[in-house]
Z-matrix of the N, CA and C atoms (Angstrom, degrees):
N
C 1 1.459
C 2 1.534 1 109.24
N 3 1.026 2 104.84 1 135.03
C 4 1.743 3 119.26 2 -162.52
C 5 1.596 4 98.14 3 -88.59
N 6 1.473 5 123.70 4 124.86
C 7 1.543 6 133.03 5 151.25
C 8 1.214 7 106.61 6 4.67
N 9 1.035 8 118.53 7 -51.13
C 10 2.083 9 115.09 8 -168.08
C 11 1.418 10 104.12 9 -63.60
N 12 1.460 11 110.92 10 -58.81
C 13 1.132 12 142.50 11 -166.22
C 14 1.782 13 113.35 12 -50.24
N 15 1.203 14 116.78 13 -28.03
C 16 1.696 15 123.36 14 -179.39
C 17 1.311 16 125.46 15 -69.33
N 18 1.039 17 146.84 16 143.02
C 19 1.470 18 148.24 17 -142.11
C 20 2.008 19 76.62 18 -103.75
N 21 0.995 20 144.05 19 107.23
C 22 1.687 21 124.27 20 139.02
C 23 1.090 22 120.77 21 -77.81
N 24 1.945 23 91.31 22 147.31
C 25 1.337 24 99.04 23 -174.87
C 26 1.248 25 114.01 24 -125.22
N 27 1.498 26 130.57 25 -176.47
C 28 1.273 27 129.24 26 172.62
C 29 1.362 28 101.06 27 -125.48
N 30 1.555 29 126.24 28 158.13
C 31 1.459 30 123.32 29 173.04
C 32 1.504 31 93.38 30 -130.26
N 33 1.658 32 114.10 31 128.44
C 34 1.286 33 122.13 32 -164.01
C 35 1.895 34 97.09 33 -118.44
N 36 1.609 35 129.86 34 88.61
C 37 1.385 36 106.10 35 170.42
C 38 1.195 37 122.69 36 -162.02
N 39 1.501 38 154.10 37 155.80
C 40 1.353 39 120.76 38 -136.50
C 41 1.839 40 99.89 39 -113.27
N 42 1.600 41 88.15 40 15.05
C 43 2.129 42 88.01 41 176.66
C 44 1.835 43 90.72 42 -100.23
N 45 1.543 44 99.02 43 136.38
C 46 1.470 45 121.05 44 163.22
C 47 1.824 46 102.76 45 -50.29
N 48 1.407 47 113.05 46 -64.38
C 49 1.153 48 126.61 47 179.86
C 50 1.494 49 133.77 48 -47.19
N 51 1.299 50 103.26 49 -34.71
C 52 1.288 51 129.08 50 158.73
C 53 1.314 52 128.32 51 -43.20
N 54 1.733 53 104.56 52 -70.04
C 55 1.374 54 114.50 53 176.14
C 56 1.517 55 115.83 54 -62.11
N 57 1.480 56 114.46 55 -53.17
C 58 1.434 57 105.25 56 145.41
C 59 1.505 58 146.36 57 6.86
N 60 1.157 59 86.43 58 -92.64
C 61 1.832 60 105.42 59 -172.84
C 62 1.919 61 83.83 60 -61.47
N 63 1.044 62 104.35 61 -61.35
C 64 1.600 63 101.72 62 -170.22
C 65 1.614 64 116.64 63 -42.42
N 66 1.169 65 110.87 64 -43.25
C 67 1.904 66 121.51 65 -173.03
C 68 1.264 67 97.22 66 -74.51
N 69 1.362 68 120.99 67 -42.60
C 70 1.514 69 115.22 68 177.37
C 71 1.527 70 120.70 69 -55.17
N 72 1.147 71 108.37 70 -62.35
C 73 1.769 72 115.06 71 162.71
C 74 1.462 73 111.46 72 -40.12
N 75 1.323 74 119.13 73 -70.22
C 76 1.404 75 114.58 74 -164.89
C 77 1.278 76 121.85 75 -55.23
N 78 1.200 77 122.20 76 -22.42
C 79 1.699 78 134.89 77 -164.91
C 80 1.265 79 97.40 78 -104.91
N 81 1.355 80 133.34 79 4.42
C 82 1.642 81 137.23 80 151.16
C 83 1.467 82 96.93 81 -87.38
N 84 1.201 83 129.15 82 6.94
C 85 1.624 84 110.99 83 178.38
C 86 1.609 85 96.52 84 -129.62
N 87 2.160 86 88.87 85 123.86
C 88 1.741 87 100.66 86 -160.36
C 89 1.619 88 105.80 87 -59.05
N 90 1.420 89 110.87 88 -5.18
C 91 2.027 90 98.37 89 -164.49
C 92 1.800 91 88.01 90 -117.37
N 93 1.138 92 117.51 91 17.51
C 94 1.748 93 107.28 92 171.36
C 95 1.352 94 115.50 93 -109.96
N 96 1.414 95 154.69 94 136.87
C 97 1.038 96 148.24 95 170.95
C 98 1.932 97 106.37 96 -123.41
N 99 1.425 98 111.09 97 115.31
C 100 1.549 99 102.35 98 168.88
C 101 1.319 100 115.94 99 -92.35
N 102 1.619 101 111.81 100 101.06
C 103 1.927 102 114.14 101 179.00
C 104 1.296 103 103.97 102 -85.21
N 105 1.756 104 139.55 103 33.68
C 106 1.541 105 108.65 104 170.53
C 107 1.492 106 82.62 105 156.19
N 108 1.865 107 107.58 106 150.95
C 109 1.231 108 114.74 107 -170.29
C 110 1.355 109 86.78 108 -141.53
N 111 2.076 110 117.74 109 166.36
C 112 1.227 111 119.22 110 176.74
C 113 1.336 112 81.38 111 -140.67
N 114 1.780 113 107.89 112 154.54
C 115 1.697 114 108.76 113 140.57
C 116 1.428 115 138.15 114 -110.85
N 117 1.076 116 84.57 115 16.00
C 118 1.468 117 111.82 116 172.13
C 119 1.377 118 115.16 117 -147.16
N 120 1.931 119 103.06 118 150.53
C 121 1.679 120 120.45 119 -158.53
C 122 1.979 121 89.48 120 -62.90
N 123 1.412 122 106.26 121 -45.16
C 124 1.460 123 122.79 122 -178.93
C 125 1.318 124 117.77 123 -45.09
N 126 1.429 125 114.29 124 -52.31
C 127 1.581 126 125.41 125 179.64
C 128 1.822 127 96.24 126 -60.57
N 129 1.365 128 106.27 127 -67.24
C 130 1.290 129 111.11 128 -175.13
C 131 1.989 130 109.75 129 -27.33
N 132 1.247 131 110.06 130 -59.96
C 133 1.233 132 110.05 131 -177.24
C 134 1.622 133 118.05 132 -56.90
N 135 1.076 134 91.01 133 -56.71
C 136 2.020 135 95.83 134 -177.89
C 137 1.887 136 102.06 135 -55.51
N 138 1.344 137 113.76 136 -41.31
C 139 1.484 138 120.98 137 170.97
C 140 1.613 139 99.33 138 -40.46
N 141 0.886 140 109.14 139 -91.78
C 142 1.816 141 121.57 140 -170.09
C 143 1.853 142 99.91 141 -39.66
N 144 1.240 143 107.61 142 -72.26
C 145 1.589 144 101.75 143 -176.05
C 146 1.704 145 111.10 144 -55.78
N 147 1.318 146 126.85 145 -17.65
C 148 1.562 147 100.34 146 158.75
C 149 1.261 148 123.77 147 -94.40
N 150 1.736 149 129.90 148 5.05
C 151 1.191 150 122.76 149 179.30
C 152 1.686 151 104.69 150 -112.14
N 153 1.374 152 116.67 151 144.07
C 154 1.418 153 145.16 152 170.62
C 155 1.170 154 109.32 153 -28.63
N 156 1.234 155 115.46 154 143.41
C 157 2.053 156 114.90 155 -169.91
C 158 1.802 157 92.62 156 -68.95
N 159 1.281 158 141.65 157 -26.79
C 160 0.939 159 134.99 158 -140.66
C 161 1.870 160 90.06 159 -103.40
N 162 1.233 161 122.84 160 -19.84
C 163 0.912 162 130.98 161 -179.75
C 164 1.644 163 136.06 162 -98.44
N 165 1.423 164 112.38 163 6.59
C 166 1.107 165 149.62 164 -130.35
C 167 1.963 166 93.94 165 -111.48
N 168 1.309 167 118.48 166 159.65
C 169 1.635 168 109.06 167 174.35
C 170 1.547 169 97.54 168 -88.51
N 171 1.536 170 115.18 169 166.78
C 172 1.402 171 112.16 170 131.41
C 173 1.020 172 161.31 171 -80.94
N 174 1.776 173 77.14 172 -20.59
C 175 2.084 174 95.03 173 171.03
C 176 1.443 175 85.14 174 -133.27
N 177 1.394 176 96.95 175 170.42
C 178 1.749 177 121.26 176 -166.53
C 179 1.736 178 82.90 177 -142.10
N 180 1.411 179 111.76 178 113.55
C 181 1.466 180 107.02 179 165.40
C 182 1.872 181 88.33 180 -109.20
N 183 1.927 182 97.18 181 124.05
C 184 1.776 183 102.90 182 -172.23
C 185 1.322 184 84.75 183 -119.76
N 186 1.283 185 110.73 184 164.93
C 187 1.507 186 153.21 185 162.89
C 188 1.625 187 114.23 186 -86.37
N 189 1.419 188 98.98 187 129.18
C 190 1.442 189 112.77 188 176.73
C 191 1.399 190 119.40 189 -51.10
N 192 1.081 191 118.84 190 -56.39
C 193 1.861 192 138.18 191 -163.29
C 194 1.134 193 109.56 192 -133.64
N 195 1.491 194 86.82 193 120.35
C 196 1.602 195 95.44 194 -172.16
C 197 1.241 196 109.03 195 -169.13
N 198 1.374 197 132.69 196 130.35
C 199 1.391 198 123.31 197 -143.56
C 200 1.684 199 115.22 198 -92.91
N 201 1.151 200 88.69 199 157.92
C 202 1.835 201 91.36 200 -172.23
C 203 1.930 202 94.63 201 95.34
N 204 1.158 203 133.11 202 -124.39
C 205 1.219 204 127.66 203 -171.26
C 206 1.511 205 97.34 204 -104.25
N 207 1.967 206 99.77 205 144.44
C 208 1.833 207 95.02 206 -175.90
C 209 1.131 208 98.30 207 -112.79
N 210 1.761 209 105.12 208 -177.94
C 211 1.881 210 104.36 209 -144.90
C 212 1.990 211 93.16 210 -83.36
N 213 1.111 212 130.66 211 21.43
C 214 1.087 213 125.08 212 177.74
C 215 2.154 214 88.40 213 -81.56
N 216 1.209 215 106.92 214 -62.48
C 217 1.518 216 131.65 215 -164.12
C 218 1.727 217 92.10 216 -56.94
N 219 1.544 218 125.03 217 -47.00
C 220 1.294 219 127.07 218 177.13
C 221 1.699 220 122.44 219 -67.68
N 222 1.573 221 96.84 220 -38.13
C 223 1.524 222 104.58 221 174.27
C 224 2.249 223 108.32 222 -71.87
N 225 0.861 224 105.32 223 4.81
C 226 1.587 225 104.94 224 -176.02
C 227 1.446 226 94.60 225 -111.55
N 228 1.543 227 131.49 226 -55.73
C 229 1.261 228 134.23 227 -173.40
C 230 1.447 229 108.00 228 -64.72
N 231 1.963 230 138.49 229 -25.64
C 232 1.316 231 96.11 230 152.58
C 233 0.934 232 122.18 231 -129.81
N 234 1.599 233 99.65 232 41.83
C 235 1.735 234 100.73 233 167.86
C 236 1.410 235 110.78 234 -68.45
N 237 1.844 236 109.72 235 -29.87
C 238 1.594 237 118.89 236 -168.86
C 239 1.438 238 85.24 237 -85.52
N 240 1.232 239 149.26 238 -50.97
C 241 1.441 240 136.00 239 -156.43
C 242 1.491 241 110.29 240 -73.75
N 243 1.590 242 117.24 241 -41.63
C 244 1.271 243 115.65 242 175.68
C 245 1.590 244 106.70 243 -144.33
N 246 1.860 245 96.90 244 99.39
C 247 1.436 246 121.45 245 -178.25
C 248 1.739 247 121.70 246 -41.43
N 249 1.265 248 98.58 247 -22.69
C 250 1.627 249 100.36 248 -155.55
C 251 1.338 250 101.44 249 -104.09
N 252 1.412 251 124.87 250 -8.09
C 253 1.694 252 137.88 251 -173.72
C 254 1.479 253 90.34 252 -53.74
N 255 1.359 254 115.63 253 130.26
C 256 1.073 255 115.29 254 139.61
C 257 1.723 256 134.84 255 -97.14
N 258 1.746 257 136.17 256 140.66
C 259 1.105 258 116.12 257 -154.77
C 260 1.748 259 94.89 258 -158.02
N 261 1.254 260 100.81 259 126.27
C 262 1.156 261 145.22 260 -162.80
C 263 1.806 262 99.62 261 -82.30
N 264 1.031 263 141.40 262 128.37
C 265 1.551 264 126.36 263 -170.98
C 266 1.458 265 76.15 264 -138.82
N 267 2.447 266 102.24 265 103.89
C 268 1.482 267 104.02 266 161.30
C 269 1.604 268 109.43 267 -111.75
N 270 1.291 269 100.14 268 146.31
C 271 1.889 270 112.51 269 -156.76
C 272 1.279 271 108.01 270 -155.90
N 273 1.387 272 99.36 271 140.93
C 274 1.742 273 100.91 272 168.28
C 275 1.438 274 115.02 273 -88.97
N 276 1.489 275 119.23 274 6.70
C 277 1.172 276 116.61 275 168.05
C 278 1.222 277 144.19 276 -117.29
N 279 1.357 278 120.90 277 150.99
C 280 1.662 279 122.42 278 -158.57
C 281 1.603 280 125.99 279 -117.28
N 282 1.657 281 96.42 280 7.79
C 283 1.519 282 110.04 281 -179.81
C 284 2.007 283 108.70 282 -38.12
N 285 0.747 284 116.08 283 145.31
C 286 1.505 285 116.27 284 158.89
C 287 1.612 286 134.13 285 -36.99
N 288 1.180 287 93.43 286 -59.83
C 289 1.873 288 131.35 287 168.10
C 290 0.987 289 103.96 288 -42.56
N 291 1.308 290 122.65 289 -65.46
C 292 1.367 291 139.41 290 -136.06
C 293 1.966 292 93.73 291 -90.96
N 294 1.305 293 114.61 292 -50.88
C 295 1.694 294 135.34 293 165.56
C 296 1.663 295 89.67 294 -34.51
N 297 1.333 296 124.14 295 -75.33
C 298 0.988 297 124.04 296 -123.33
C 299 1.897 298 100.54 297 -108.19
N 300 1.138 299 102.86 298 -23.32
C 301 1.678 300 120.86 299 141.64
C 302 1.538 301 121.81 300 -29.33
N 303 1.524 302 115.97 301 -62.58
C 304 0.756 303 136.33 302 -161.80
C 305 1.158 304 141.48 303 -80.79
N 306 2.026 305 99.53 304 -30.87
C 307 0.929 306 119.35 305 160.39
C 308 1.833 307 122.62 306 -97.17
N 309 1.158 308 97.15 307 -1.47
C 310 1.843 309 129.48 308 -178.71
C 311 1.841 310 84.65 309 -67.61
N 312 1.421 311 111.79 310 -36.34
C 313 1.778 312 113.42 311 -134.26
C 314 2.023 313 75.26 312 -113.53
N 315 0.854 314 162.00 313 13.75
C 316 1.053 315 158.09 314 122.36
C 317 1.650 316 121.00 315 135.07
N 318 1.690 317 102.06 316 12.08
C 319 1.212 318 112.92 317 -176.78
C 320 1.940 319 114.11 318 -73.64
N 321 1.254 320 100.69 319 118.59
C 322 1.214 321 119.69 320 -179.14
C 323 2.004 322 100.00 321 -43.30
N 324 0.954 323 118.01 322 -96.44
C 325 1.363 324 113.54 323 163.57
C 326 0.957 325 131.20 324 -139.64
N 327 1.668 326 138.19 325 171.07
C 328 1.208 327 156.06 326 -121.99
C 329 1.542 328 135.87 327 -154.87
N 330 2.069 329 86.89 328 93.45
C 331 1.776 330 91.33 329 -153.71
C 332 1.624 331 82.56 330 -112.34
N 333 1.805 332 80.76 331 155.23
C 334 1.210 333 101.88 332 176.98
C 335 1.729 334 113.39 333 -97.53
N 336 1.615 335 113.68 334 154.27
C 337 1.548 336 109.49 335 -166.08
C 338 1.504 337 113.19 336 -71.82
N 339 1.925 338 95.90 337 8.27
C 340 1.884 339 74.70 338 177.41
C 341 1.469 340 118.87 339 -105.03
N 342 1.876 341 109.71 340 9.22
C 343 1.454 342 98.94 341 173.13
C 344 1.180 343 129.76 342 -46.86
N 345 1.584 344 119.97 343 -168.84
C 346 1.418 345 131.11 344 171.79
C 347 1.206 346 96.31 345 -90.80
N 348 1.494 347 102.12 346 159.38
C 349 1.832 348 112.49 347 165.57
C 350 1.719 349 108.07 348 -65.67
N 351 1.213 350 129.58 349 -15.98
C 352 1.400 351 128.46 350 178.85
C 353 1.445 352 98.53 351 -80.19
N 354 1.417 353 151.97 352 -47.53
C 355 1.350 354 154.94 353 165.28
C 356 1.196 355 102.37 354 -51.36
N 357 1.562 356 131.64 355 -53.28
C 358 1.268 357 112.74 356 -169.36
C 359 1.076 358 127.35 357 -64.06
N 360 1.835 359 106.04 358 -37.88
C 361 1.764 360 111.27 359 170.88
C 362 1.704 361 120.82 360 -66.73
N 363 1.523 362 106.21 361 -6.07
C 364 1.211 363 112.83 362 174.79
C 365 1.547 364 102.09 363 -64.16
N 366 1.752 365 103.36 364 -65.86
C 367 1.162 366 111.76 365 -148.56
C 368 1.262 367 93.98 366 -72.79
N 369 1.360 368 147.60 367 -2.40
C 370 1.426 369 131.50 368 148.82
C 371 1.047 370 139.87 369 -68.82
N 372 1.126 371 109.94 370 -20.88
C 373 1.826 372 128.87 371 -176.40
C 374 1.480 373 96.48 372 -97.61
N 375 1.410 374 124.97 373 -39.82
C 376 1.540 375 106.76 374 170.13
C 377 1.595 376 119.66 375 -77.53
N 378 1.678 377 121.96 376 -22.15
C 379 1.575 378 109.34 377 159.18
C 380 1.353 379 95.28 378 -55.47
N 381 1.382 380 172.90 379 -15.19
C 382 1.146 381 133.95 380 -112.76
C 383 1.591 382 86.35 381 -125.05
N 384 1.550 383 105.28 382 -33.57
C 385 1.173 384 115.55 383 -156.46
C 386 1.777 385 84.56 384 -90.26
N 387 1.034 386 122.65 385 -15.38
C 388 1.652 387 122.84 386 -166.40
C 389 1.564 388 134.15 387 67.97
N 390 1.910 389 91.68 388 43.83
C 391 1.108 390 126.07 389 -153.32
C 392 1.959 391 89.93 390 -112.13
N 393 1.044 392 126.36 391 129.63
C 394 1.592 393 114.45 392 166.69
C 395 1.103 394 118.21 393 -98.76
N 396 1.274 395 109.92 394 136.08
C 397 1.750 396 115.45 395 -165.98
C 398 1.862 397 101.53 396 -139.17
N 399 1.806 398 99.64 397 105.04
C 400 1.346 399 118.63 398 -164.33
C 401 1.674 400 102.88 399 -119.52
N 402 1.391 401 123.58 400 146.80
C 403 1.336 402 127.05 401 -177.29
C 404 1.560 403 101.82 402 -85.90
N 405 1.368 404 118.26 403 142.69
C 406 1.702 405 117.55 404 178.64
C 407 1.725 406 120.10 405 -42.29
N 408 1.489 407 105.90 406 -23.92
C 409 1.400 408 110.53 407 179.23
C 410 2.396 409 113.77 408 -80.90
N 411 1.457 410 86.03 409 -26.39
C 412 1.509 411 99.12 410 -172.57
C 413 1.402 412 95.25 411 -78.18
N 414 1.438 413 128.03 412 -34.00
C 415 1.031 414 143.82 413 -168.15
C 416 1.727 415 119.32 414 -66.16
N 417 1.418 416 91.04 415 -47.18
C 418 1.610 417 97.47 416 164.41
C 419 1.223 418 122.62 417 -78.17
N 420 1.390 419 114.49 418 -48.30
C 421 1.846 420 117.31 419 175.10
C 422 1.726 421 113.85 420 -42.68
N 423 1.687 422 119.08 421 -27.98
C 424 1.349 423 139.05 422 -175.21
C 425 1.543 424 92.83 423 -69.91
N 426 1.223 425 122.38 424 -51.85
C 427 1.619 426 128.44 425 -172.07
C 428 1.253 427 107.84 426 -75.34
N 429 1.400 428 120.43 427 -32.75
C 430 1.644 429 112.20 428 177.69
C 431 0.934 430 101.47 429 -76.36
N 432 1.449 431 139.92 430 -58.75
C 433 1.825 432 138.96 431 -171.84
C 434 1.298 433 81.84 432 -50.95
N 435 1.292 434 153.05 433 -80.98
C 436 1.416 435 136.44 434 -123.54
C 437 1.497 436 96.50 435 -76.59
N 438 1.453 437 137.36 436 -25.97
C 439 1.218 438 138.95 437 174.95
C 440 1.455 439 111.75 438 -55.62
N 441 1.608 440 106.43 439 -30.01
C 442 1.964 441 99.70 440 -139.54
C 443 1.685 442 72.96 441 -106.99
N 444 1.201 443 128.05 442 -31.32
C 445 1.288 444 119.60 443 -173.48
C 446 1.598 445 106.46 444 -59.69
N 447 1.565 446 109.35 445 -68.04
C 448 1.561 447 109.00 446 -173.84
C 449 2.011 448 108.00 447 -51.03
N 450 1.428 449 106.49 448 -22.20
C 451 1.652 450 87.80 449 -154.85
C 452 1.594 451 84.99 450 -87.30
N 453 1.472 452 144.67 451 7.52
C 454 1.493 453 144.59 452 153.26
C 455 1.500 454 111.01 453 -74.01
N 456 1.533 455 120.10 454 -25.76
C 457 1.499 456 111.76 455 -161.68
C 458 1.846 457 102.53 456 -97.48
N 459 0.961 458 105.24 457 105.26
C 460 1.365 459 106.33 458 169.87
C 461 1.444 460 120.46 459 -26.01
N 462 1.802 461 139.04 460 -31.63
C 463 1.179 462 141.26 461 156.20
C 464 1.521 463 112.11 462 -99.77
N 465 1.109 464 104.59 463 16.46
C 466 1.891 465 93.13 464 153.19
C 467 1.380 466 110.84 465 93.82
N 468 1.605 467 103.85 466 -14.10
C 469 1.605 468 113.57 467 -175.33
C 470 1.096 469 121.27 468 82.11
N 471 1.366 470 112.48 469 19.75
C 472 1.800 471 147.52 470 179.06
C 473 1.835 472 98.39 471 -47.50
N 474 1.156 473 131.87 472 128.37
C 475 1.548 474 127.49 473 142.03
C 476 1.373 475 113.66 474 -49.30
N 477 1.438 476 119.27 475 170.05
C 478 1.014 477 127.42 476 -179.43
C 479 1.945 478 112.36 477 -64.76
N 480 1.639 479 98.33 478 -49.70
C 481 1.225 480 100.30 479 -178.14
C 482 1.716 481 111.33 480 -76.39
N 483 0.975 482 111.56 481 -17.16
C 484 1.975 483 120.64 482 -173.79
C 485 1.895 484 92.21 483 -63.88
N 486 1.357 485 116.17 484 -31.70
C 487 1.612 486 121.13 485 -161.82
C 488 1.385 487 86.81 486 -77.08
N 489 1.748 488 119.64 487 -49.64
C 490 1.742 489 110.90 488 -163.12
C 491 1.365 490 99.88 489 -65.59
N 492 1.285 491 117.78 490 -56.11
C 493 1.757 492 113.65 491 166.73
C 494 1.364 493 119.14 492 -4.57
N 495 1.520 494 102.55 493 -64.49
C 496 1.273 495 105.92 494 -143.44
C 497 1.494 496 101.04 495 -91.46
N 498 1.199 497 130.75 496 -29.18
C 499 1.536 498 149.22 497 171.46
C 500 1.566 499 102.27 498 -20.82
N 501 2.084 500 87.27 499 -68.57
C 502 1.404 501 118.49 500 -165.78
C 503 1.461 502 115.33 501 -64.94
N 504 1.407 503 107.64 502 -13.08
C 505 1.720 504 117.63 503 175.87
C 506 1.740 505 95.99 504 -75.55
N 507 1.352 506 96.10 505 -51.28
C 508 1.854 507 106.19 506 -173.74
C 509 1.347 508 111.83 507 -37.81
N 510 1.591 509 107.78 508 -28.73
C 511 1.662 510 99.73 509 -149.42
C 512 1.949 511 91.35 510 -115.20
N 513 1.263 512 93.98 511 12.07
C 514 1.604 513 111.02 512 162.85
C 515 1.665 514 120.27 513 81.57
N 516 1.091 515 92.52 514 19.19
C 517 1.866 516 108.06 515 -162.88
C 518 1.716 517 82.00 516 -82.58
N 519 1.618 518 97.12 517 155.84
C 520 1.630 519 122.07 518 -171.60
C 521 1.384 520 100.49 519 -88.05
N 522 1.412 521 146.45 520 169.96
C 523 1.445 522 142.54 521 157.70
C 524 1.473 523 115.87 522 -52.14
N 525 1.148 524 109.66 523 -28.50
C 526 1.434 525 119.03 524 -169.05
C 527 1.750 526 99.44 525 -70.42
N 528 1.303 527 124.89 526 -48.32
C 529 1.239 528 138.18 527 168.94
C 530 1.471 529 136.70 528 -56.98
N 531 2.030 530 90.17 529 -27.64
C 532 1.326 531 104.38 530 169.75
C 533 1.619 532 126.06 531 -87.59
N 534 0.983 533 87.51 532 -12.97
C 535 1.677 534 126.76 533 -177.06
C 536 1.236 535 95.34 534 -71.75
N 537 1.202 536 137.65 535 -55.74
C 538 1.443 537 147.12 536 -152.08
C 539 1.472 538 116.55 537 -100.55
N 540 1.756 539 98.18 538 -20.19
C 541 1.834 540 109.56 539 156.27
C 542 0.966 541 119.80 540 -70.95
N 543 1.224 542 123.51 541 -56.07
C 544 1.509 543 144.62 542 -166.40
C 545 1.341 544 105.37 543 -76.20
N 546 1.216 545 121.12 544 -32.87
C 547 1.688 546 110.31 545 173.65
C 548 1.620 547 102.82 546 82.75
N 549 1.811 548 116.15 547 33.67
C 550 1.565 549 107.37 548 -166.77
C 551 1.946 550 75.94 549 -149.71
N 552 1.223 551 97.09 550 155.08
C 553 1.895 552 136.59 551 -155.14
C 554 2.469 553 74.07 552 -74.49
N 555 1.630 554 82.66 553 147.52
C 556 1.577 555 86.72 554 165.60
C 557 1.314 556 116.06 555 -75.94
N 558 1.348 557 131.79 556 -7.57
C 559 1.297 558 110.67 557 -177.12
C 560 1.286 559 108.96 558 -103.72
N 561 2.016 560 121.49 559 1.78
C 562 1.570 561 112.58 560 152.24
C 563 1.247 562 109.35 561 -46.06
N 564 1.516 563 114.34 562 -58.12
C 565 1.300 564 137.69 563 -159.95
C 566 1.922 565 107.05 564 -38.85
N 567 1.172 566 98.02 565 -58.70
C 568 1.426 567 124.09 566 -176.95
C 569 1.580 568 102.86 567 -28.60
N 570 1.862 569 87.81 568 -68.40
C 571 1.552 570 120.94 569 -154.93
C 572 2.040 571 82.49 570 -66.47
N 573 1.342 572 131.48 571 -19.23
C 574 1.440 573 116.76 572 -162.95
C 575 1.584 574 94.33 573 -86.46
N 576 1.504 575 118.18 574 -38.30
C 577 1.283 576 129.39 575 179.44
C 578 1.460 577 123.91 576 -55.16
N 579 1.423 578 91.81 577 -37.15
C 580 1.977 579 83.26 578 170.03
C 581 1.034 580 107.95 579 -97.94
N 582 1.601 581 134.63 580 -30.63
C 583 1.084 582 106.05 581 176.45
C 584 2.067 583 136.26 582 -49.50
N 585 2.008 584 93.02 583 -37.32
C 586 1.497 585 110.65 584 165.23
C 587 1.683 586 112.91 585 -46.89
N 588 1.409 587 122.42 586 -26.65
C 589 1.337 588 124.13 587 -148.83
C 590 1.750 589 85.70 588 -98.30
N 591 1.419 590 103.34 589 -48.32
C 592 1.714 591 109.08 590 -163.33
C 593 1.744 592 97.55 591 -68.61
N 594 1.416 593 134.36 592 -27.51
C 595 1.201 594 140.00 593 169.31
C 596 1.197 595 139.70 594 -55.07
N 597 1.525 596 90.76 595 -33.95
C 598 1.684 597 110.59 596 -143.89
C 599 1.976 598 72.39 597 -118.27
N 600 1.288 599 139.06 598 -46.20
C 601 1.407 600 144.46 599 147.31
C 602 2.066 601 85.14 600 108.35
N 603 1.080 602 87.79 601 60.77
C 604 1.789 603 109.97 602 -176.99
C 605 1.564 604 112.00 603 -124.30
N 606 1.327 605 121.05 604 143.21
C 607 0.887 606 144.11 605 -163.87
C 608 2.097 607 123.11 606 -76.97
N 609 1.549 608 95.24 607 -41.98
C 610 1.607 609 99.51 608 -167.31
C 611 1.720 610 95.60 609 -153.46
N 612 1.016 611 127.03 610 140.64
C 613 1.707 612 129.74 611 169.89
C 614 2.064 613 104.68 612 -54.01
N 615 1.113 614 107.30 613 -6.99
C 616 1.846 615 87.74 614 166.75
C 617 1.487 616 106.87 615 -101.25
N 618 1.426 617 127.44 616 4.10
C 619 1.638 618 135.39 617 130.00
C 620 1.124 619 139.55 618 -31.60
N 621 1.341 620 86.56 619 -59.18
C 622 1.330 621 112.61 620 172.67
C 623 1.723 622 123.58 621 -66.73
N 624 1.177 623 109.18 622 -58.01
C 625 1.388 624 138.14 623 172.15
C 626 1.737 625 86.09 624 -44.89
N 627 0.864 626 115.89 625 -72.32
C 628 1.840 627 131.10 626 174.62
C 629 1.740 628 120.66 627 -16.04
N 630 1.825 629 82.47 628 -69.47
C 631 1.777 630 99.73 629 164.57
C 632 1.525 631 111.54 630 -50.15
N 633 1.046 632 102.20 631 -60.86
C 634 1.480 633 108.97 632 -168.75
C 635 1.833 634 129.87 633 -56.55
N 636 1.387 635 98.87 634 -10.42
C 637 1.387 636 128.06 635 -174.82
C 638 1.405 637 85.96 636 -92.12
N 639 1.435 638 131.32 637 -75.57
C 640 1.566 639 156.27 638 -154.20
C 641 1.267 640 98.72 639 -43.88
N 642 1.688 641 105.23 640 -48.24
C 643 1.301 642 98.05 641 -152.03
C 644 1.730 643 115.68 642 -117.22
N 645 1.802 644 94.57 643 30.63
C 646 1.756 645 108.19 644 -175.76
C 647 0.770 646 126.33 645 100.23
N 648 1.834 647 107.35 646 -48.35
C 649 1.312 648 124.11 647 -150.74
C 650 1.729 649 115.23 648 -64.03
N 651 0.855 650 120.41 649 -27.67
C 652 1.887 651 130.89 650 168.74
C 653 1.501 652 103.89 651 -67.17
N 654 1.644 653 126.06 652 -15.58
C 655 1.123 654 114.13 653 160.21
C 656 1.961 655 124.35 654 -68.21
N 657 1.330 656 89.68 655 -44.08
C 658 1.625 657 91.39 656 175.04
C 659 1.131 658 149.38 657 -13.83
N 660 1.133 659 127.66 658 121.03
C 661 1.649 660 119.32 659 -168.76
C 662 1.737 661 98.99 660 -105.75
């Protein structure tokens, strides 16, 4: 596999040992190359913004906790600075929050440090592709944070456009109609509808329509 051709990576974490054991593994795998390590979310950033786009990783496998700013706070600062990063959030932890933090903050997906080395090279080669690759346990903690988050947010944790969606359900219009407000294809529409349903943890859009009555929100101007 030719230089072009190698996935680079970065290893972001504040154990010596860590990065280690990790660089050692990865650089036994012919399609991984590690060009640059941080131990901190902070270092990590100033790292990337002084080196050349051409010089840059593709994946960032970061660490949860880590002092000074943690890779939740690092995975947001360059997801906005550099959109296309993909970043791997590896952790020994499984809090809810922290799951759903993380992936809130733009981390592609979210392995924990006790996989196998066969999962891990998975879950690198599928960030790569910008594919998320989560274990059934990471998978649920993602669904509980997203539960405990919306049932704190007074709108449910609605997007901006998920609210016009849902308005336009209130006022009884079909997708096809909403489609034709919004100026977006029916099967956005669709994809806005379950997501409202999987959020809102409702059954049918006259639920919805329901909530939205219940709770004012179809009053809104």
């Amino acid at each position: 596999m030719s230089e072009a051709e190698l996935i680079k990576i970065m290893i972001v974490d504040d154990h010596d040992m860590v990065r280690t054991g990790l660089r050692t593994y990865l650089m036994l795998e012919p399609k991984f190359e590690v060009i640059a390590e941080a131990s901190t979310g902070q270092a990590a950033i100033d790292l990337l913004a002084e080196s050349p786009e051409e010089k840059r990783p593709q994946i960032i496998l970061m660490d949860l906790m880590m002092p000074g700013m943690d890779g939740i706070e690092a995975t947001r600062a360059i997801v906005a600075k550099f959109p296309t990063m993909k970043i791997v959030m590896l952790t020994s932890f499984l809090e809810d929050d922290k799951v759903y933090g993380a992936i809130e903050a733009g981390a592609v997906s979210y392995v924990l440090k006790t996989v196998s080395a066969e999962e891990l090279i998975y879950a690198i080669s599928g960030a790569f592709k910008g594919m998320p690759v989560m274990t059934a346990d990471v998978s649920q903690a993602l669904t509980r944070g997203l539960r405990q988050r919306t049932a704190q947010s007074g709108d449910e944790g609605l997007t901006e456009r998920e609210k016009e969606v849902l308005l336009l359900i209130a006022d009884g219009q079909s997708n096809k109609e909403i489609a034709e407000e919004l100026h977006i294809s029916i099967k956005t529409v669709k994809t806005h509808v379950s997501n409202l349903l999987m959020k809102c943890e409702l059954d049918d859009r006259t639920q919805l329509a329901v909530l939205a009555h219940r709770k004012g929100w179809a009053n809104r101007t």
